[in-house]
N, C-alpha and C positions, 0 to 999 in steps of 0.2 A: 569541411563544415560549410564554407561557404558556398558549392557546389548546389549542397543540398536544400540550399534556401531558398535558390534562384527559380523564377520564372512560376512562382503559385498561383494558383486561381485565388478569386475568391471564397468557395468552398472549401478549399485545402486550408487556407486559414481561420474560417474560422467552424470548422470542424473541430483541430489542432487547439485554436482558444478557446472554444466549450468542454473538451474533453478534459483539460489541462486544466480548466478552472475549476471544474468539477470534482477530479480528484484532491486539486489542491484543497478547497473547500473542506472535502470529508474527509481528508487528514488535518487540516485543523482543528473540526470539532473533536475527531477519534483523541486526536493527544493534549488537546485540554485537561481530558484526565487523567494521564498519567503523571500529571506536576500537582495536583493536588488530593491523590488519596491518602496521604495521612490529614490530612483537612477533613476529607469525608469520613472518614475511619470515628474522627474525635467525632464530630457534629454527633453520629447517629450512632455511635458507644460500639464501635469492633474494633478489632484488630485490623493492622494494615493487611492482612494477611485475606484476611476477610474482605477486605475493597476490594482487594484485586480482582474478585470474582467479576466484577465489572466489566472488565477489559478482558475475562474467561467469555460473560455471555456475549461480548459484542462481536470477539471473534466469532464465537461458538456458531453463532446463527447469521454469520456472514453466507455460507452455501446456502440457504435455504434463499435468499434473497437472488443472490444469482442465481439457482437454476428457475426461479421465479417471473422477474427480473429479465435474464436470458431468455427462455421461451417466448415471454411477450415480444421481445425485442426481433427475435428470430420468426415471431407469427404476424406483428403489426407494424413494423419498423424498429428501427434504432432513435430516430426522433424524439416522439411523440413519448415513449418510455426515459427516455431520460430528463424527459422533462418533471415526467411525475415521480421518477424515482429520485431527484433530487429534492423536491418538493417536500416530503418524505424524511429524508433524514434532514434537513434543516426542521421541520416540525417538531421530530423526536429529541433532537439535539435541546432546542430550546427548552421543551415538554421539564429534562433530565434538570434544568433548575428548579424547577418548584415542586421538587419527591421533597412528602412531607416524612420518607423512613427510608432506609436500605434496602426494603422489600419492590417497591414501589420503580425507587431508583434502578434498582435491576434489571425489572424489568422493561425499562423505559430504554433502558443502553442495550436489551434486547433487542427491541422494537426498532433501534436505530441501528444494529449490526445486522437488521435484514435489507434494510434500505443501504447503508454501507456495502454489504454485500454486491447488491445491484449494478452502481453504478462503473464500476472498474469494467467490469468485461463489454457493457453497451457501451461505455465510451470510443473505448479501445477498440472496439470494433467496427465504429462508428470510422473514426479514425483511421484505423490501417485501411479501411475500402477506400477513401475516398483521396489518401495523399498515393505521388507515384513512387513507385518500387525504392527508385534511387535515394529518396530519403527515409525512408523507412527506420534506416537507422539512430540518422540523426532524433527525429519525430520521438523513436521508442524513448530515448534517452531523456528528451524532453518532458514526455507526458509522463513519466516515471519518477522523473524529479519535481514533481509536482505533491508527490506523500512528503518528500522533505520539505520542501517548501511548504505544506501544511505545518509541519510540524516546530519552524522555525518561526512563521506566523504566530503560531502557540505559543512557542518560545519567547517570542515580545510580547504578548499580551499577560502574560503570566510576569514579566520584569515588569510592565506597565502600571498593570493597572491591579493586577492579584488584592495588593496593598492597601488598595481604594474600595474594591468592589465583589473580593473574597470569590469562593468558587463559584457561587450561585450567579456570580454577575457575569463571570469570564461564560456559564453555561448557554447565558441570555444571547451573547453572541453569534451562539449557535443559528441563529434565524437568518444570518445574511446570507447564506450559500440562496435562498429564496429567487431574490434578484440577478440570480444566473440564468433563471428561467425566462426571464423578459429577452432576454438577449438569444437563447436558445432559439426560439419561438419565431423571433424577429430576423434573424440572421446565417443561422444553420439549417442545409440542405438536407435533405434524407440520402443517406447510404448508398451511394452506387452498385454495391457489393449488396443491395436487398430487393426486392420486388416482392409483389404480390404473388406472382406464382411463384419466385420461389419462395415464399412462404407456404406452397402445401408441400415442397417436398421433402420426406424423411421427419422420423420424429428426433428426440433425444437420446431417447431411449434402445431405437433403433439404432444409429449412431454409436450408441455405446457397445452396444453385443458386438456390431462390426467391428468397431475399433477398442475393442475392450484393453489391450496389450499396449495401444498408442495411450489410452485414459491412465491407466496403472500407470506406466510411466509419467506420467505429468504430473500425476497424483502424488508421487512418492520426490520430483523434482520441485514441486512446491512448498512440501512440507520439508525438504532441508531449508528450502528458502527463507519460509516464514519464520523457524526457529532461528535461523540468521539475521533478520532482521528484527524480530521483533525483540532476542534474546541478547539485541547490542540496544537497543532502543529503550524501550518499555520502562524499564525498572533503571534504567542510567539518571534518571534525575534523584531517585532515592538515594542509590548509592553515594552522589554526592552530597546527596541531605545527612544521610543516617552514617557511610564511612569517613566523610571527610569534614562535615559538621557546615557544609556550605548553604551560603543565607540566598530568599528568594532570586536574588541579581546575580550575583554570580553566579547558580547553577544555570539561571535563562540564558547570561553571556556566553557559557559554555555550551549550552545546547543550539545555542544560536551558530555558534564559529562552527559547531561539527555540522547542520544543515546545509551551509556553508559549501564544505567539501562534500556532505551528498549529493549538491544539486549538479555541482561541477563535475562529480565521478559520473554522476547519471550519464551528463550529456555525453561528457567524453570518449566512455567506454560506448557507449550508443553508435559515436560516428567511427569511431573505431572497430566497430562489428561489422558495419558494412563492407571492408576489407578484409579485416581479419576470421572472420567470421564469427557469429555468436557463443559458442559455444568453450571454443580456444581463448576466448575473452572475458569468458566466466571462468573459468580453471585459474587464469593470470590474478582475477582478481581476487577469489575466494583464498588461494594459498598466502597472495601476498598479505591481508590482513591478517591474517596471525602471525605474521613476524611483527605488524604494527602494535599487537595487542597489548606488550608488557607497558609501554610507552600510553598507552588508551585509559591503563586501569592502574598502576602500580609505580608513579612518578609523583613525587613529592608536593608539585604548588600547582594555582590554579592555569599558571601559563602551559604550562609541559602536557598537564589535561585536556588542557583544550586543545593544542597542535597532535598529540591522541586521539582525539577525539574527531575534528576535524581528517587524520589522514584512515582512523576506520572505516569511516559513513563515507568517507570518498572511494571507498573497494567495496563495502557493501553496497551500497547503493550505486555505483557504477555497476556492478553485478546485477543490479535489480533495472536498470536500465534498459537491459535488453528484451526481458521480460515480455511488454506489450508486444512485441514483433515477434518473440520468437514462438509464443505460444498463438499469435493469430496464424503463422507462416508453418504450423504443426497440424494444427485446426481444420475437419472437415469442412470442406468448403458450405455446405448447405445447414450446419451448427454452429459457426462462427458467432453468431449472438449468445449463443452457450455453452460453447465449450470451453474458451478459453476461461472467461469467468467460472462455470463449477471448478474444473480441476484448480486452479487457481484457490477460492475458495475452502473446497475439501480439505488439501492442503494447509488453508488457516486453520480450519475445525481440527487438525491433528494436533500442529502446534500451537491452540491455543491454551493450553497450560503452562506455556512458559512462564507468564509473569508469577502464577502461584508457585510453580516450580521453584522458577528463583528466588523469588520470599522465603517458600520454605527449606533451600540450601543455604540462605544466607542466615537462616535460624538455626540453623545444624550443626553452620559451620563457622558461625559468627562472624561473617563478610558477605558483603554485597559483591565482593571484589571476585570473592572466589566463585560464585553463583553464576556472576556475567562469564567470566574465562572461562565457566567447565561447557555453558551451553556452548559460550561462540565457537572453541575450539571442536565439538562436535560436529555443531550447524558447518560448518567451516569444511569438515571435509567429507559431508555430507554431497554438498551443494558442487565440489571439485568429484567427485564421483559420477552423480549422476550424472552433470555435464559431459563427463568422460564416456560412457555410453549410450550415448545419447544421439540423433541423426539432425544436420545440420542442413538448415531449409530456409535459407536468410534469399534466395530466387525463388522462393513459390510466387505463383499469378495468386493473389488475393481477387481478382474478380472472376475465377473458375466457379463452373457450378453443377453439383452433378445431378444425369438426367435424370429428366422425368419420368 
């Protein structure tokens, strides 16, 4: 790890700190609401079943933001685009406090799952061009642990201040990612890995016919992913609301200890791929969280939940760690602004019915408990599959470029 840290430019850093803050940012407004949709459910008279749909549209029109998003990014820079695609969903984010209905609402966690959408793959792209090869892994591991870290953020603001300032206060919060843009603007270089000429060569679209067999496969490697994260994530604060009868604090303290181990599993598994390689390191990790599981979901008091909890999100998210490198190190060199991001993406639009999913298994079958097990243990060997078939490219040159 320490290898990998040594000797950075200034651009390598703060590439790395935009990119990182960025996501982190948009995963803490994304999971703001999953700690309080029985909150919204009462205020605007549905079912919890019915919120969820929320966290359906934000996925849902995540891809459209990226290949959106993407393209500018791959025609005008990586820059200049994520300045405005942050801008963007910190707007929408705020906007989703003052929905005077659930119609309203909906739409507004649309409007921010396009801009969501966006910013992942321009970061990350942004990112893997301009740090050198050798840390690639560390790096992925890092800006990857930046969704938990969003979502541990949450997890204090929700123990904080819920109490005080109810959801519509925690939504207002939504406006700080804003001030990432001062810094963006002021501090980070444009993309080694982009130019203006290669801005004319090759479409998306083009790219995809060519590599239509390399898309399907990412496509169908993210959507085990997402159902794996999202399907241990999402609906995990309910569970401890609605099966274990637990009050605002200790579910935060609990979500807080398991971000904890996601941020940790991130990095770890991250620098551990630069060795072992990525792929070998996603197999290790996805099997080994289902031996974690009984212990995550089916233990009696809030300490044993939490050390569950914490050693899940530390294999899930250690799995998801690798992520940013391996799908930029997969990636047509002259799509790199959009490819990782759509397939990525697509992938959430698959599994973005988990949360309803599991609402309506856990109506079915009268657990939360059983809902989360049946996704993860699929997600689970979903995700050790594809990786199993899958071609391991942890030395691709990210600053290749094919001709013109």
């Amino acid at each position: 790890m320490l290898e990998a840290l040594r000797g950075w430019t200034k651009a390598e850093k703060h590439a790395v700190a935009a990119s990182y803050l960025g996501w982190t940012l948009d995963a803490f407004d994304f999971f703001l609401l999953t700690f309080v949709l029985t909150d919204i459910a009462r205020e605007f008279g549905v079912d919890v079943k019915s919120a969820t749909d929320a966290i359906f549209y934000t996925l849902a029109f995540r891809p459209l933001g990226a290949l959106l998003f993407g393209w500018l990014a791959d025609r005008y820079g990586r820059r200049s685009v994520l300045m405005i695609d942050v801008s963007l969903y910190a707007a929408f984010a705020f906007a989703s406090a003052f929905s005077p209905d659930i119609l309203v609402f909906l739409v507004l966690r649309a409007l921010f799952g396009v801009a969501m959408g966006g910013e992942w793959g321009v970061g990350a792209s942004l990112t893997m061009e301009t740090i050198r090869p050798e840390s690639r892994g560390f790096v992925s591991g890092l800006l990857q642990s930046g969704y938990p870290m969003g979502n541990l953020l949450a997890s204090a603001a929700y123990y904080l201040l819920f109490p005080h300032v109810g959801w519509r206060g925690l939504f207002m919060l939504g406006l700080l990612p804003a001030v990432l843009v001062l810094y963006i603007r002021r501090s980070v270089a444009e993309s080694p890995g982009w130019s203006r000429a290669h801005a004319k060569e090759g479409s998306l679209t083009g790219i995809l016919r060519h590599h239509w067999h390399l898309a399907l496969y990412a496509i169908g490697l993210m959507t085990a992913f997402n159902f794996f994260s999202h399907g241990t994530q999402d609906m995990y604060p309910t569970f401890l609301k609605v099966d274990r009868g637990f009050n605002p604090h200790q579910i935060g303290i609990i979500v807080i200890v398991a971000n904890v181990g996601a941020i940790l599993g991130g990095i770890m598994f991250g620098t551990v791929s630069q060795r072992l390689g990525r792929l070998r390191t996603i197999i290790a990790g996805a099997i080994l969280s289902l031996l974690v599981l009984p212990l995550w979901l089916y233990t009696g008091t809030g300490v044993t939940l939490a050390i569950g909890a914490f050693a899940m999100q530390f294999m899930v998210q250690g799995c998801w760690g690798l992520i940013p490198a391996y799908l930029n190190e997969l990636s047509p060199a002259e799509a790199r602004g959009s490819f990782p991001g759509v397939v990525y993406q697509l992938g959430n639009l698959l599994a973005s019915r988990t949360g309803p999913l599991q609402a309506g298994l856990a109506v079915q079958y009268g657990s939360y408990a059983f809902a989360l097990a049946a996704v993860t243990v699929v997600a689970g060997l979903g995700v050790a599959f594809f990786a199993s078939v899958g071609r391991e490219a942890k030395d691709a040159d990210l600053h290749v470029r094919a001709p013109a």
